[in-house]
N, C-alpha and C positions, 0 to 999 in steps of 0.2 A: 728278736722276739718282740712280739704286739705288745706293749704293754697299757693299751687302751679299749676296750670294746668294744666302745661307739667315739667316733669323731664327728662333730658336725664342722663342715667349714664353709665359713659366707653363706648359710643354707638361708634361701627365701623361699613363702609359700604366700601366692597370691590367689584371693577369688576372688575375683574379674577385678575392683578399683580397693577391696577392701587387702591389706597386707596382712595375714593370721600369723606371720613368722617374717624376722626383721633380722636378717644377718648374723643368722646364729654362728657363733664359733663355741667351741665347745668340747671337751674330752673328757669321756666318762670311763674310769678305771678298772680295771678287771680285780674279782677277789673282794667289793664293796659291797655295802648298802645303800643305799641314796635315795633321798624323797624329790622327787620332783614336785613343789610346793607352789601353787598360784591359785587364784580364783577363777571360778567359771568363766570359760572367753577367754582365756590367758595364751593358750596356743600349747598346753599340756598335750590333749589329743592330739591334736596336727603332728605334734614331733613323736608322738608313737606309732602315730596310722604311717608315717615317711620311714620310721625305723622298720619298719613292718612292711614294709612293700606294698602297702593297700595307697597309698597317695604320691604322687611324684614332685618334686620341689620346683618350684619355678624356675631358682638358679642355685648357685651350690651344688653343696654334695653330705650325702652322711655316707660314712662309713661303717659295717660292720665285722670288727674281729680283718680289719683294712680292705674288708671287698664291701662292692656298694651292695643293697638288700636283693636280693633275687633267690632263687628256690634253693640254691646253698646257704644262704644265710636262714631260710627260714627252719633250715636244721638244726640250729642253736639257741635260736630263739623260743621261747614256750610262755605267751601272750594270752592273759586276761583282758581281755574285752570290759567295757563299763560296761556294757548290756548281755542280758541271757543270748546266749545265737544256738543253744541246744534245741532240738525238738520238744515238742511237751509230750509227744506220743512215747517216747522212748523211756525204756527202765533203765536204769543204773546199769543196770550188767549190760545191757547192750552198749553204751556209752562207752565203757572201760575195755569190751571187746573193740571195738570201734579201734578208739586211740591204740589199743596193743596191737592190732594190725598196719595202722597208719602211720606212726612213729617206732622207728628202732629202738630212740632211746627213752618210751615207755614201760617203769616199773611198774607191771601190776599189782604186784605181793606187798607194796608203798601203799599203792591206791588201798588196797582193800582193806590195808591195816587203818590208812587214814578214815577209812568211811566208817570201819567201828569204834572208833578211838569216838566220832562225831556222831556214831548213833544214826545210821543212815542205811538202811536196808537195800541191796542191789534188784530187790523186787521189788521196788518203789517207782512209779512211773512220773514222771517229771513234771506233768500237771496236775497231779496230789501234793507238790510241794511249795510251802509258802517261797515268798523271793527270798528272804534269807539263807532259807534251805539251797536251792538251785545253787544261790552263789557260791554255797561251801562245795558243792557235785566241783563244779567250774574249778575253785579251786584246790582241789583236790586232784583235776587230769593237769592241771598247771604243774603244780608241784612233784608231780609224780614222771616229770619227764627230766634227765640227765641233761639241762640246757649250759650253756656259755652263760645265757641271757636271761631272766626271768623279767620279765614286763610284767606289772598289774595295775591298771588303771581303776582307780578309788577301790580296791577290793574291800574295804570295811564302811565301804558309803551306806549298803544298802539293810544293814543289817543293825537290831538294837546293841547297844553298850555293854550289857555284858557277854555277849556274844564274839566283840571287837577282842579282847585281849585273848579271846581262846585261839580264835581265827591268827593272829598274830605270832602266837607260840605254834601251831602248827607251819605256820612258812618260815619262821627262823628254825624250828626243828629237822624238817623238809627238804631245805634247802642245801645245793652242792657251794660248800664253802669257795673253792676255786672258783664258784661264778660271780657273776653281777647282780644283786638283784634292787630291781629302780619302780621305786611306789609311785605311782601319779598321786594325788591327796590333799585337801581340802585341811584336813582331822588333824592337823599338824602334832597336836599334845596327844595325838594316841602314837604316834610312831615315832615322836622326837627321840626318843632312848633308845630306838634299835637301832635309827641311822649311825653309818661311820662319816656320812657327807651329805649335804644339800642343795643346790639350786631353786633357786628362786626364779620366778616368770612373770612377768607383768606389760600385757600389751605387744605380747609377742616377742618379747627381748630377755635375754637372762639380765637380771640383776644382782644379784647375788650366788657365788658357788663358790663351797669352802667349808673346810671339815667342822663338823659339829660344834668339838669339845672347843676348838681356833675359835668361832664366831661365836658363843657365848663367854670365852675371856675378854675379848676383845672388845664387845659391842656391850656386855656388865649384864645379862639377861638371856633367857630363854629363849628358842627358836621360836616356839609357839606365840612368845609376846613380841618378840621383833618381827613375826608377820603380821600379829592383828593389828602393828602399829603402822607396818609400813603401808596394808591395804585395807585399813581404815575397816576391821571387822572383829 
């Protein structure tokens, strides 16, 4: 039995003389939480658009659930995007129709619970909705699919503060415990408490990967302040 999700091994990602990913090795757990932690530029994106079959590796390889990413794996995976990619023309309800026809293992009776829990009418057309609104639509067909894999790239980037801790309790409530699920994120002190694990990126390289509660005995401090120490923010 797998007992890894995602493997990355010797993975490089080149465009054209610039290197965005430097020999990634890497095994990410099944059954976790994990923040994928670095700065803008850091090769965060790169390694979700490669897990996701949207970009291909120079050399290397990733693995998903031990097959490389192709239209099987993207049945396990259920992928927030950092940008809207929904229609602005469309209502809610055609959105969630959408995804229940498109994915097997879309919950709609999840989604709909989720969109009133969040005060989000399915007669709502997607360009009457501020950017924070959209993001919760977004994630809300995320969460409402039975994935292996849950990807969300900055899901609490776009939206005010106290918005962030609600949005947070809906994808820990949400979510199928037997999965993975791996935050990209910037916002380290909003999600340092939910992680079981972290990684660290810097300059296209991990530096850092190691369970939470391990790297704050060890290092005498907070995740949050051993990143704004290590990348000077």
């Amino acid at each position: 039995m797998q007992d890894n999700i995602v493997e990355f091994n010797n993975l490089e990602k080149n465009y054209g003389k610039k290197c965005a990913l430097k020999g990634i090795d890497l095994k990410i757990p099944k059954g976790k939480i994990i923040g994928l932690l670095g700065p803008n530029g850091s090769g965060k994106s790169t390694m979700i658009k490669i897990m996701n079959g949207l970009l291909q590796p120079s050399s290397g390889e990733v693995l998903i659930d031990g097959i490389r990413p192709s239209v099987e794996t993207k049945k396990h995976i259920s992928y927030l995007p950092e940008r809207t990619y929904l229609n602005d023309w469309m209502k809610v309800k055609d959105i969630i129709q959408f995804f229940s026809e498109f994915y097997e293992d879309f919950d709609r009776d999840k989604a709909e619970d989720m969109l009133k829990s969040l005060q989000i009418s399915e007669n709502q057309r997607l360009k009457t909705m501020s950017k924070g609104t959209k993001e919760k639509v977004q994630l809300i067909l995320v969460m409402s699919r039975k994935a292996k894999l849950y990807i969300l790239d900055e899901p609490i980037g776009g939206v005010d503060p106290a918005a962030r801790s609600y949005i947070l309790k809906t994808i820990l409530k949400n979510y199928n415990e037997d999965s993975t699920l791996l935050i990209a994120t910037h916002l380290i002190s909003e999600i340092e408490n939910i992680c079981d694990e972290v990684i660290f990126i810097s300059n296209g390289e991990v530096i850092l990967q190691g369970e939470v509660d391990s790297i704050r005995e060890k290092k005498g401090k907070s995740i949050d302040v051993l990143f704004r120490e290590e990348f000077k923010c």
